[in-house]
N, C-alpha and C positions, 0 to 999 in steps of 0.2 A: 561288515563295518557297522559300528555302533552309532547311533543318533548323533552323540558330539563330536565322534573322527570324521561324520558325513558332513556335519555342518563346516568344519574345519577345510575340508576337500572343497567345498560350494564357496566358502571365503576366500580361499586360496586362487580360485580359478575368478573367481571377479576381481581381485589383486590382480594377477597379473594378462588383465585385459590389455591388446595392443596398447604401444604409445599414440597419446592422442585422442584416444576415446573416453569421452568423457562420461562415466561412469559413476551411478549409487547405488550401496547395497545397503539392505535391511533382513532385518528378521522376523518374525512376527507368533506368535502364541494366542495369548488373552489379549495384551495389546502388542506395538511393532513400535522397532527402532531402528531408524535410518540416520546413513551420513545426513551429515548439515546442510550438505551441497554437494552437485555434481562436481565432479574433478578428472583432468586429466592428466596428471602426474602423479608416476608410479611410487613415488615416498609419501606423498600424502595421503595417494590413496588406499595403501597399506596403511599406514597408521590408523586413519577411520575406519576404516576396517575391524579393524584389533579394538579399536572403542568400541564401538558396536557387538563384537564378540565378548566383549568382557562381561558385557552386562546381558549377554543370551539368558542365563540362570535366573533372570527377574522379570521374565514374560508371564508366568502365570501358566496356570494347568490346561484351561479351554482355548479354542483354538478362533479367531474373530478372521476370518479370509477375506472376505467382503470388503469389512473397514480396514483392512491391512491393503488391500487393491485403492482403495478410496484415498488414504492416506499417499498412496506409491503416487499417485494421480499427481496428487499437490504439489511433489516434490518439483515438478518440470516448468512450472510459469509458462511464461506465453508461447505456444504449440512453434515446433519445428518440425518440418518432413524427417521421417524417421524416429520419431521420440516411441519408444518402445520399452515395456516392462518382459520380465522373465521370472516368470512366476516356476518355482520349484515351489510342489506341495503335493500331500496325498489327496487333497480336493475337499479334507472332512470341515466345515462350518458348526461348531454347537454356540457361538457368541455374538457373531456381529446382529448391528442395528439395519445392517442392510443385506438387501438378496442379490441374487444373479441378473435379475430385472432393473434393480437401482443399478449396478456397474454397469450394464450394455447401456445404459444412457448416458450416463458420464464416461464412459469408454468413446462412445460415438462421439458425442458433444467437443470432446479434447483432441479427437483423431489423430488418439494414440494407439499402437499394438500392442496385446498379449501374444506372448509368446509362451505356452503352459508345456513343463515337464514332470509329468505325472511318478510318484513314488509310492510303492507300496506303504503300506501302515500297517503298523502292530497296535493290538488292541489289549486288553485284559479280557480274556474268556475263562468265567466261573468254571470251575471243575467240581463237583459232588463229592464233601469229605475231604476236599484236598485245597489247598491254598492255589489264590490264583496265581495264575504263569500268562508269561507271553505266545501268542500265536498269532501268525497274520490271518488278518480277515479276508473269506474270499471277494474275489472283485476286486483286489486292493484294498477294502475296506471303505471304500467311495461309493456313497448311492446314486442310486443312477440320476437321481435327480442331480445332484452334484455334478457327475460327470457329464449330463446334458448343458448345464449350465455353464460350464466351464470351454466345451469344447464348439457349442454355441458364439461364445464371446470371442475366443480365440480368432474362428474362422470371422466372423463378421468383422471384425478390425483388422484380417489382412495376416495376421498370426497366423500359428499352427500350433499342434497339440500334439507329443510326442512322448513316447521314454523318457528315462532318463539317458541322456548322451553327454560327453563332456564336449564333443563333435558340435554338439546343438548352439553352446555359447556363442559361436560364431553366426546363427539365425541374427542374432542381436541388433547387428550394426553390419549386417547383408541387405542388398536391396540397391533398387537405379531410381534416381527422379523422371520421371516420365510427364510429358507435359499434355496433356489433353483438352481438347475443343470440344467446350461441353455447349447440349443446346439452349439455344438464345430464351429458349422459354421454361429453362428448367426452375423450379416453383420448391420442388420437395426434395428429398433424397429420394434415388431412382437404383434399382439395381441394373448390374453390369456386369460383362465380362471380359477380362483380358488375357488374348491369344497373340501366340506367335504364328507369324504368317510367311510364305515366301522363302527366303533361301534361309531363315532364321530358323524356322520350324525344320525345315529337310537336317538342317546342321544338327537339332537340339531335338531330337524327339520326342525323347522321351523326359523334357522338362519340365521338375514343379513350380507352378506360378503360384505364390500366394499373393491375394489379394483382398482390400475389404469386399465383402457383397453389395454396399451401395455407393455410390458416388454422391458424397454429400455436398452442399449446397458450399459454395466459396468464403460464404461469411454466418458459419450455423449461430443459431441463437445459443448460449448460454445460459 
């Protein structure tokens, strides 16, 4: 599957997110373009969709991940339990204004989820005497710097870091509100952990919990 029948299959499958879920998609390169607004009907949100897709071919050649995270940020206004991004990329950065340091703190600050499904990349590797060709880079073509940074952010917001799945989409808008009695002297964000106990644990054993790593403060500064 080519770059544009992929990107088509990624649009396709956020088009036809359940009814109800209120959903936006973007794309991103040099710079990123998103619906106007979340929506939760399935004609509108086909159609911005298709805007969006129209104009993929005028992102630009460098790849800006960071401010494409940055920008995903802005779209949600005032934080709701569950507000969650789903980040499909090879993980490569050569543009933006910000690192993996700048997003884990506006990721925390907004306590929102990353959800990252990692794809291989194709590069240009010079050949001696011979015109360049495509070949995928090993490791995916992702440095490890890259891939720490990424799978870093994921996990500390309560996300997870996977393949690619089409299975995964539904990570998106998974999850329980859970109400927690936190203590009366709590000052800073505190790390935590959340287990299943009692006849929950014996039913579910082999249960993945994702969750963020610290329990942050009720009303964080901005």
């Amino acid at each position: 599957m080519g770059p544009n029948q992929r990107a088509n299959a990624l649009a396709n499958l956020a088009a036809q997110a359940p009814k109800g879920r209120s959903v936006a998609f973007g794309v991103f390169a040099e710079r990123a373009i998103f619906m106007k607004r979340f929506s939760t009907d399935s004609q509108e949100r086909r159609s911005s969709i298709n805007e969006v897709m129209a104009q993929s071919n005028t992102l630009g050649k460098q790849t800006a991940l960071y401010d494409a995270l940055h920008e995903a940020l802005g779209l949600f206004g005032q934080h709701q339990p569950g507000d969650t991004i789903l980040l499909i990329s090879d993980g490569f950065d050569n543009r933006s204004k910000r690192n993996g340091g700048d997003m884990e703190k506006e990721f925390l600050a907004h306590g929102t989820r990353l959800l990252v499904m990692m794809r291989p990349r194709a590069s240009m590797v010079p050949i001696p005497d011979q015109q360049f060709r495509w070949a995928p880079d090993a490791n995916m073509g992702i440095s490890s710097a890259g891939r720490r940074d990424l799978g870093r952010l994921s996990s500390r917001t309560g996300g997870a870091y996977t393949g690619f799945s089409p299975h995964f989409f539904e990570f998106a808008w998974a999850g329980y509100m859970v109400g927690i009695a936190a203590p009366a002297n709590l000052e800073k964000p505190k790390e935590w952990n959340l287990r299943l106990r009692g006849a929950a644990a014996k039913a579910h054993p082999d249960a993945m919990i994702y969750q963020p790593w610290e329990l942050p403060l009720c009303s964080p500064a901005r």
